[in-house]
C-alpha positions as CSV (number, residue, x, y, z in Angstrom):
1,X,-35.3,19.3,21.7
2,X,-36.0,15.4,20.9
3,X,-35.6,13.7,17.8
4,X,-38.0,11.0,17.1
5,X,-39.3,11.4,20.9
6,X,-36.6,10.6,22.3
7,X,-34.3,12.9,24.7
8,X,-30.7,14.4,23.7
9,X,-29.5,12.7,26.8
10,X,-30.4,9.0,25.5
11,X,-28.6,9.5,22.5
12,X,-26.0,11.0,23.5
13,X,-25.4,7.6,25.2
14,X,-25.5,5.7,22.4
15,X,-23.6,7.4,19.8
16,X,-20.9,7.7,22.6
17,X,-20.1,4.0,22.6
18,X,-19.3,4.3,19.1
19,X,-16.2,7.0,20.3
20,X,-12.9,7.2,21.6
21,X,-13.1,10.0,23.9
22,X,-14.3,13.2,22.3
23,X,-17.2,13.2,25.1
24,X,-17.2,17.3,25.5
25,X,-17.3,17.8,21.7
26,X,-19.7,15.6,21.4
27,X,-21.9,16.7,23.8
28,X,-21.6,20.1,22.6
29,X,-22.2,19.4,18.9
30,X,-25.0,17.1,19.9
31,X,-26.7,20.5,21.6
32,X,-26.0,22.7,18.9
33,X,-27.9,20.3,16.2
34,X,-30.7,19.4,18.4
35,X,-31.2,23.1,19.3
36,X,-31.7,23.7,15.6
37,X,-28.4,25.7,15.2
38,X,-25.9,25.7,12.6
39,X,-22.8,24.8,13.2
40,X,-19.0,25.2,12.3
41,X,-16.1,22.7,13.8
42,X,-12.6,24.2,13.6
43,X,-9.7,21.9,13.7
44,X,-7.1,20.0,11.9
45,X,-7.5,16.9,10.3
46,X,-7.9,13.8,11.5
47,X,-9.9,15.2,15.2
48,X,-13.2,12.8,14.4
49,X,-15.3,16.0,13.0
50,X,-16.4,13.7,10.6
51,X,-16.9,10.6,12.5
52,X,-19.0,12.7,15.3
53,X,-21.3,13.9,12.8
54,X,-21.9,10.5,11.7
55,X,-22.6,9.0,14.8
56,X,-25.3,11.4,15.2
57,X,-26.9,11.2,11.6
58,X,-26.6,7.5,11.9
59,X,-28.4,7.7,15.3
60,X,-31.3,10.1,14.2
61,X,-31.7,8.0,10.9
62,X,-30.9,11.1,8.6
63,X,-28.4,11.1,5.4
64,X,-25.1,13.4,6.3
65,X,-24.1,15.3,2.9
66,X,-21.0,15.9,2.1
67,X,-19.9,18.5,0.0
68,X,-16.1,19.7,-0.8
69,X,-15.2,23.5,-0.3
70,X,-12.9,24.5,-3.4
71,X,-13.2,27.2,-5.5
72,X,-15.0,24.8,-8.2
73,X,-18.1,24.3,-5.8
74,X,-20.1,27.0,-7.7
75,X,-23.7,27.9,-6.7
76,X,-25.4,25.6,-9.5
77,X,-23.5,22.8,-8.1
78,X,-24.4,23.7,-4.5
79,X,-28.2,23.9,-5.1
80,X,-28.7,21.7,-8.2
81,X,-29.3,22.3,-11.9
82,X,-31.9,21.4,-14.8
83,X,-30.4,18.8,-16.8
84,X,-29.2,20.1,-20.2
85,X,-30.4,16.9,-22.3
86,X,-33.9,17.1,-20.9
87,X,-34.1,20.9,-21.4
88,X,-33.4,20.4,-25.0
89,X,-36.0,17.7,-25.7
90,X,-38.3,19.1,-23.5
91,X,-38.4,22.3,-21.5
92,X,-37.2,24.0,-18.6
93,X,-39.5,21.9,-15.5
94,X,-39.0,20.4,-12.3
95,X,-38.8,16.8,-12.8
96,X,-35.6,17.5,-15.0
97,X,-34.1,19.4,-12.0
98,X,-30.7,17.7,-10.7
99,X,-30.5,18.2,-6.9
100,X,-27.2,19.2,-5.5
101,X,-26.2,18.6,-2.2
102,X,-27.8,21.6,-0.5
103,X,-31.6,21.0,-2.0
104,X,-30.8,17.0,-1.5
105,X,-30.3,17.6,2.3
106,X,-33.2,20.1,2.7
107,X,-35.7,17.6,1.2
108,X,-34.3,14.8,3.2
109,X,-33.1,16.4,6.7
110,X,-29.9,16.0,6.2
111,X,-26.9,17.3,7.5
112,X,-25.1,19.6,4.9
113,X,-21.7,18.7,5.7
114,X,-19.2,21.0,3.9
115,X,-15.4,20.0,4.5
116,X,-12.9,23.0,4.1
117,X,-15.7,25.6,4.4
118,X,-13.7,28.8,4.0
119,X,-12.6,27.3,0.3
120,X,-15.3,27.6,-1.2
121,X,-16.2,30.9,-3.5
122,X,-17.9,33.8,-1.3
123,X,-21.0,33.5,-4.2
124,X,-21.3,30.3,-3.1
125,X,-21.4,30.5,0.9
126,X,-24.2,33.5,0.7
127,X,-25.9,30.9,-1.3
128,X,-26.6,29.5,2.1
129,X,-27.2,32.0,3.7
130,X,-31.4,32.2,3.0
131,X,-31.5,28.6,3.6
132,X,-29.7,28.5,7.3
133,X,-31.8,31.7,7.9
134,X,-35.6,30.8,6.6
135,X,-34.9,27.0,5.9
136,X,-35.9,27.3,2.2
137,X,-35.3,28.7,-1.1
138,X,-35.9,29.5,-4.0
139,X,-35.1,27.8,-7.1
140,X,-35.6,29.2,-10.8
141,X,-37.9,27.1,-12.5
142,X,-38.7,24.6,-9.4
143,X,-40.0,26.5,-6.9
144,X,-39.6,26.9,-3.1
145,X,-37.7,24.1,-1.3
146,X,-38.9,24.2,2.3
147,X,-36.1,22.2,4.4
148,X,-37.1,19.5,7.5
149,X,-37.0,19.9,10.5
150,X,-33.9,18.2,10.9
151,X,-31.7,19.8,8.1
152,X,-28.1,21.5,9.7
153,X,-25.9,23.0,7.7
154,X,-22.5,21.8,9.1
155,X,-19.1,23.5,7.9
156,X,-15.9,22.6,8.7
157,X,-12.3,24.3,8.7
158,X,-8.7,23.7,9.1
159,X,-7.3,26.6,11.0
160,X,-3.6,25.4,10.3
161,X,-4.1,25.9,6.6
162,X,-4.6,29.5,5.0
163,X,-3.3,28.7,1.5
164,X,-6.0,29.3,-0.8
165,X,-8.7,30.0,1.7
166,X,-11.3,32.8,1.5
167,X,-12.2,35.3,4.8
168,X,-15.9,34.5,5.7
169,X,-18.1,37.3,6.6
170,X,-19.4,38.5,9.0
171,X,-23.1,37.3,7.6
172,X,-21.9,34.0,7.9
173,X,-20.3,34.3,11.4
174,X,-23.3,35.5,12.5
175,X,-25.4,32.4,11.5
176,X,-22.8,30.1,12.8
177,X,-22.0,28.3,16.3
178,X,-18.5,27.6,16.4
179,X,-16.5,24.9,18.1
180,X,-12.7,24.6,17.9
181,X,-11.6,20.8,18.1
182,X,-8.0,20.0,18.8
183,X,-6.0,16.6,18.3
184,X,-7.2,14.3,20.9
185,X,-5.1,13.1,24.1
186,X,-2.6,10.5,24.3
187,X,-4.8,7.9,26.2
188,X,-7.5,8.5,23.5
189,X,-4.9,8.4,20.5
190,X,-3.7,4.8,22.0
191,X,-7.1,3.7,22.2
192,X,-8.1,4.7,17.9
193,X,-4.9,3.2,17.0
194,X,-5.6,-0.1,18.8
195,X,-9.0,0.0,17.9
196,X,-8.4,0.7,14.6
197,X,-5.1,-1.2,14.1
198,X,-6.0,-4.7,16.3
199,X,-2.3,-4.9,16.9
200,X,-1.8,-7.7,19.1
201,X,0.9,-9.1,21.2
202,X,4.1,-7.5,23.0
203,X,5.1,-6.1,19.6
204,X,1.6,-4.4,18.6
205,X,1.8,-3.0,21.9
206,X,5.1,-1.1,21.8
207,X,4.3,-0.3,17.7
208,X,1.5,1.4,19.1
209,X,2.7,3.1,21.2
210,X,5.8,4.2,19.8
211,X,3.7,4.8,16.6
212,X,1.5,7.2,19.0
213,X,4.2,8.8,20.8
214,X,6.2,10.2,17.0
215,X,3.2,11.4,15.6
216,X,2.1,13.4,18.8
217,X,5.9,14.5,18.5
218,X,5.3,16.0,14.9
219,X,3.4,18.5,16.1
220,X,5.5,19.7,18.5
221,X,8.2,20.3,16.7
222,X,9.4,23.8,15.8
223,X,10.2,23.1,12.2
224,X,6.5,21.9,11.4
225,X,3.7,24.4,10.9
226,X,1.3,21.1,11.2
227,X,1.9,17.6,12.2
228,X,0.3,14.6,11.8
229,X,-2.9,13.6,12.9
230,X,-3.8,9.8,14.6
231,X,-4.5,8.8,11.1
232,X,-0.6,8.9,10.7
233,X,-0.4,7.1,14.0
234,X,-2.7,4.3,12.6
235,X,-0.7,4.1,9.1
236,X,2.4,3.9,10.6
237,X,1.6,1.0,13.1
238,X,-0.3,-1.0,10.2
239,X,3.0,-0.2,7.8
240,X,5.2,-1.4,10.9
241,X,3.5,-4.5,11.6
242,X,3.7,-5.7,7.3
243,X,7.2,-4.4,7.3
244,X,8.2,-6.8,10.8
245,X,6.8,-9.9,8.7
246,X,8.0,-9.4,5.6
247,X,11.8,-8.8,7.6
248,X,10.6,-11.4,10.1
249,X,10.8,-9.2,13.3
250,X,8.6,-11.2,15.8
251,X,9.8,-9.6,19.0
252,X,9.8,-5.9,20.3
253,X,12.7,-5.9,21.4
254,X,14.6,-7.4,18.0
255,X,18.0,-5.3,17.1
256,X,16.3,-4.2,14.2
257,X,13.0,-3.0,15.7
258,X,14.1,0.7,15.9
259,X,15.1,0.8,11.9
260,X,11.7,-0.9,11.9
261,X,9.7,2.2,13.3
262,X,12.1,4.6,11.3
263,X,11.1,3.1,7.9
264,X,7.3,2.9,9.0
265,X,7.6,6.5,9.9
266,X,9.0,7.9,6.4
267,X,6.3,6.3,4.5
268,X,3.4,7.0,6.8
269,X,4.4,10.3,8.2
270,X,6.3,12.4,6.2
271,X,3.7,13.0,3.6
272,X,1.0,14.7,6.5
273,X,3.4,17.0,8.2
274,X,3.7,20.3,6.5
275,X,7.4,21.8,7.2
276,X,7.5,25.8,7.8
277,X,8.5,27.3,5.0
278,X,11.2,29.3,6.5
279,X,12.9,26.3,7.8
280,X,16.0,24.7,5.8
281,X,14.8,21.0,6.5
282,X,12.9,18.3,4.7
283,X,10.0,16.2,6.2
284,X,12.4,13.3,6.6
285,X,14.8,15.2,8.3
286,X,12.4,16.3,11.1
287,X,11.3,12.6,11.4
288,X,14.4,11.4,11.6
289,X,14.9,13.9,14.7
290,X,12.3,12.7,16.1
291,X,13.0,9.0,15.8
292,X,16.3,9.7,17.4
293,X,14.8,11.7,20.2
294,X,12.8,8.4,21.0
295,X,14.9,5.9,20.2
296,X,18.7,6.7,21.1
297,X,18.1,10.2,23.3
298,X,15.4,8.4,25.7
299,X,15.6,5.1,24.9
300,X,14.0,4.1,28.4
301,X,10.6,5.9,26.7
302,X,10.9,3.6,23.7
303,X,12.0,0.3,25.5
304,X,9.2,-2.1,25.9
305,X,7.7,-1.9,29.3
């Protein structure tokens, strides 16, 4: 398929200069959409699901929707609803109609983006399920919305996380391609956190990467059912780098560069990993484990150089 008469294959070049890495799930997203399918991306947090899909919608010049799965996304607030004030005055018609987020990205195209899909209400998912099938509905009162050409439904869901999450069905399945997207390599986690942090010098670099190296650790760790993701990489190396100026830390290899990354890692990390509940330990606990794995255990790994 071509969007705007172009090929998959030129795109696909140009929205991969605006990643790190990510070139198989991108390429394999980018095929789903343009083949007209639906689409579902399973993965924690912080694995550029989000930043792919707008690298694409930005490319094919088409608004991405987003839309919040909880069990307050009803099915009026999905589709849209008359507005009461108008109905009173004047009578149930379409120009009072409010467009939610599903009719809004039929009319315009759109990606329907929908984060933590399996929290929404099971009413609410089959109310999607006419439109991903026939692109259209109907609507009481408005009349049939006929999507274009380019509207997706895209879900997403955290496969980490089952607290307060709903089973999809097997309707659903059916409609959706699924692709599972896992935290990113090291060399690609070094490359968003420098992008994203522009630490510079001998101490930006060994932040960085020391910065990289804990929050890969997280996850690793048997006490944590989920780590953090490269956003805690990121806060912990922009944290570091305010908390070496304000303490006046210019070098890496400062005496007090190791309490440095310790402090930066309490405030940044221990909010995003989730502890297993059968484990006597506290977030700050397991960081400080890890801290002392890479700072006193192997301090070669954590010396500059």
């Amino acid at each position: 398929m071509t969007i705007a008469g172009e090929s998959t294959r030129d795109a696909r070049e140009r929205i991969a200069a605006h990643l790190v890495g990510r070139g198989r799930e991108l390429e394999l997203t980018l095929a789903a959409v343009a083949a007209g399918r639906d689409l579902v991306l399973e993965g924690p947090p912080g694995t550029s699901k989000t930043t792919i899909l707008q690298a694409i919608t930005a490319e094919w010049g088409i608004p991405l929707v987003f839309v919040e799965g909880n069990a307050d996304l009803t099915p009026a607030k999905l589709v849209g609803h008359h507005n009461p004030a108008r109905v009173l005055r004047e009578d149930y018609s379409a120009d009072n109609f409010v467009e939610g987020p599903l009719v809004e990205a039929m009319r315009a195209g759109g990606f329907l983006y929908i984060e933590e899909f399996n929290r929404a209400p099971e009413d609410t998912l089959n109310t999607l399920l006419t439109a991903m099938a026939d692109r259209s509905i109907a609507v009481p009162r408005v009349g049939t919305v006929t999507a274009l050409p380019t509207f997706r439904v895209v879900a997403s869901m955290n496969p980490y996380d089952s607290v307060g999450t709903t089973r999809l069905s097997t309707s659903m399945h059916d409609r959706l391609n699924r692709l599972a997207v896992d935290y990113q390599d090291e060399h690609a986690e070094l490359g968003i956190v420098t992008l994203r942090t522009r630490a510079e010098g001998e101490l930006g670099e060994r932040l960085i990467a020391d910065a990289v190296a804990v929050t890969r650790a997280s996850r690793r760790h048997p006490d944590v059912r989920q780590g953090s993701s490269v956003r805690g990489a990121i806060d912990c190396t922009l944290v570091a780098s305010e908390l070496a100026g304000l303490r006046g830390i210019a070098a890496a290899d400062a005496e007090e560069y190791p309490e440095l990354v310790h402090d930066a890692m309490i405030l940044s990390l221990s909010g995003r990993i989730h502890v297993d509940e059968a484990a006597e330990t506290t977030p700050e606990r397991v960081l400080r484990e890890i801290w002392e794995d890479r700072f006193i255990l192997e301090p070669r790994a954590a010396a500059p150089g």
